[in-house]
C-alpha positions as CSV (number, residue, x, y, z in Angstrom):
1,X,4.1,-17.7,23.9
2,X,3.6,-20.7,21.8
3,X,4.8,-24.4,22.4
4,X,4.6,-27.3,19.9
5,X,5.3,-30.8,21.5
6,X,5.5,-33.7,20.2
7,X,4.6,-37.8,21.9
8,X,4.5,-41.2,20.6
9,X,0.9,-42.8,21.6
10,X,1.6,-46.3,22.7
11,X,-1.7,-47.7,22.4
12,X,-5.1,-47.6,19.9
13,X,-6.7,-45.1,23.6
14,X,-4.4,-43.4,25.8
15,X,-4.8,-41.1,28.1
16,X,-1.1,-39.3,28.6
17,X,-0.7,-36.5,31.1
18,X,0.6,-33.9,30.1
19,X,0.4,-31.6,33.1
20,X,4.3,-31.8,34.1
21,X,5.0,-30.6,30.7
22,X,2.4,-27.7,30.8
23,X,3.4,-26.4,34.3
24,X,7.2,-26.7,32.6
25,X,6.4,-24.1,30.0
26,X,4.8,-21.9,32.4
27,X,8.1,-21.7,34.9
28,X,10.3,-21.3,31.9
29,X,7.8,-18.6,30.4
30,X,7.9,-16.9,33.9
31,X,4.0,-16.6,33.4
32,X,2.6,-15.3,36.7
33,X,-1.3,-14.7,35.7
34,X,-2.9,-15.8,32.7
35,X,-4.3,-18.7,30.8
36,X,-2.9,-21.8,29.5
37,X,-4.8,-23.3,26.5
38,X,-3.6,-26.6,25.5
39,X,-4.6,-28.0,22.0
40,X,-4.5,-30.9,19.9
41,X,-4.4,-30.0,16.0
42,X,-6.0,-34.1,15.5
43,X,-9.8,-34.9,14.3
44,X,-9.0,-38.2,16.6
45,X,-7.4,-36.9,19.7
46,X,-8.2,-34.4,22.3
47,X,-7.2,-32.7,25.8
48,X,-9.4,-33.6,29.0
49,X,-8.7,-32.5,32.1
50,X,-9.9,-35.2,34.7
51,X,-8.4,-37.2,37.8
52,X,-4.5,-37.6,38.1
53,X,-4.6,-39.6,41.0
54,X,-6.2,-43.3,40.5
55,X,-4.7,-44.7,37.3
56,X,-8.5,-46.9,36.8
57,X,-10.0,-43.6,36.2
58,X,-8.4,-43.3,32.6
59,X,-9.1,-47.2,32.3
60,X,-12.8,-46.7,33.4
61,X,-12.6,-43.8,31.4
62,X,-11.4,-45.5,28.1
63,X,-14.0,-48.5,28.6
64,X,-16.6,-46.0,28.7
65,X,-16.1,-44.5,25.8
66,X,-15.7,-47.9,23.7
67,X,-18.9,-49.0,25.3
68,X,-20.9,-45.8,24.1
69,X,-18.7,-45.3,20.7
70,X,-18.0,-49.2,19.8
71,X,-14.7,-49.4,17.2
72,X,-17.0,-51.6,14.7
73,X,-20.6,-50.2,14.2
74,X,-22.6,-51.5,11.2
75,X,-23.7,-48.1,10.6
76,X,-20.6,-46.6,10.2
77,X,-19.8,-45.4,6.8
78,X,-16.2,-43.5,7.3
79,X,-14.0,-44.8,4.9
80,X,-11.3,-44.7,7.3
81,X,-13.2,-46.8,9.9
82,X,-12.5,-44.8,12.5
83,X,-15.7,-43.2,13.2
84,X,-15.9,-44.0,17.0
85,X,-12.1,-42.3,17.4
86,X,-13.6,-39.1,16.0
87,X,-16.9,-39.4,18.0
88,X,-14.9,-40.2,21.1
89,X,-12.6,-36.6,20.2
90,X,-15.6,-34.7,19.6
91,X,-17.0,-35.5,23.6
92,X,-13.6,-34.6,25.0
93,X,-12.7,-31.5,22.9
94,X,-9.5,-30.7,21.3
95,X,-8.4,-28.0,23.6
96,X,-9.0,-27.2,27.2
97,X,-8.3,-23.6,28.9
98,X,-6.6,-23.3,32.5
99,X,-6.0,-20.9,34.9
100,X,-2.6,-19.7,36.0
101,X,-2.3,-17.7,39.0
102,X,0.6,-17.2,40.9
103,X,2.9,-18.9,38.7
104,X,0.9,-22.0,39.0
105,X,-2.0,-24.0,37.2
106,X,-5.1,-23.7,39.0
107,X,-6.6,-27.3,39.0
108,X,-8.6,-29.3,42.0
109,X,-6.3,-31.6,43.7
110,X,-7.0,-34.8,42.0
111,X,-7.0,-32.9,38.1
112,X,-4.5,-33.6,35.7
113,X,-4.4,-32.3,32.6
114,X,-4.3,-35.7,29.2
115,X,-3.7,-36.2,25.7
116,X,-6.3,-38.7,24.5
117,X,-5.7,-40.4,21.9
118,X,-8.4,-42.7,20.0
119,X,-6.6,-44.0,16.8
120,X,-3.4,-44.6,18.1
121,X,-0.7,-45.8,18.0
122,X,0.7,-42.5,16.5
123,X,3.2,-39.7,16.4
124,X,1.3,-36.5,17.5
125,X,1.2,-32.9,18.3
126,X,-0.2,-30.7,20.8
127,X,0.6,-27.0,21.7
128,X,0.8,-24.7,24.8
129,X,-0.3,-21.1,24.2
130,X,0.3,-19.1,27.1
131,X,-2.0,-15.8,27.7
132,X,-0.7,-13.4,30.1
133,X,-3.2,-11.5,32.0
């Protein structure tokens, strides 16, 4: 069971949540037990999965990463000049695996699962395979 959605990134960093969306395809899947992997098929965005509850989380979160990947480093020598987007994708990952159990994604009561995106704005891609099991 395989899932390609698309979004429109709004911003140059985003953090989107994407767990609505994810528990969707599970209910309509009828997936009772398994694994959901969700993945991003982009060198400059990933999935996290972090807190859904206190929106200065992903805002803290985003400053954070600018401060330890800054956009323009003198060192850089990407053509593309997007260097700290790919850095910043590489510390987050481009996929993340989650329980299901009981019909239900098994996540800690503050998690959410997010698109990040670090080159943005764009139109992107991310998929949902479902593993029963």
């Amino acid at each position: 069971m395989l899932k390609k959605l698309s979004l429109r990134t709004t911003s140059h960093d985003d953090m989107i949540d994407l767990t609505h969306e994810v528990q969707q395809f599970i209910q309509e899947q009828k997936v009772q037990s398994g694994i959901a992997l969700v993945y991003s098929p982009h060198t400059t965005a990933g999935i996290t999965i972090n807190e859904n509850a206190d929106p200065d989380v992903k805002t803290d979160m985003i400053r954070r990463f600018d401060e330890v990947y800054p956009w323009d480093h003198q060192l850089d020598r990407h053509m593309e000049g997007n260097t700290a987007a790919h850095l910043k994708t590489s510390t987050v990952n481009p996929s993340q695996q989650i329980i299901i159990d009981q019909g239900k994604l098994v996540l800690g009561t503050w998690q959410g699962i997010y698109f990040c995106e670090f080159d943005g704005p764009r139109n992107r891609n991310y998929y949902i395979k479902l593993m029963e099991g």
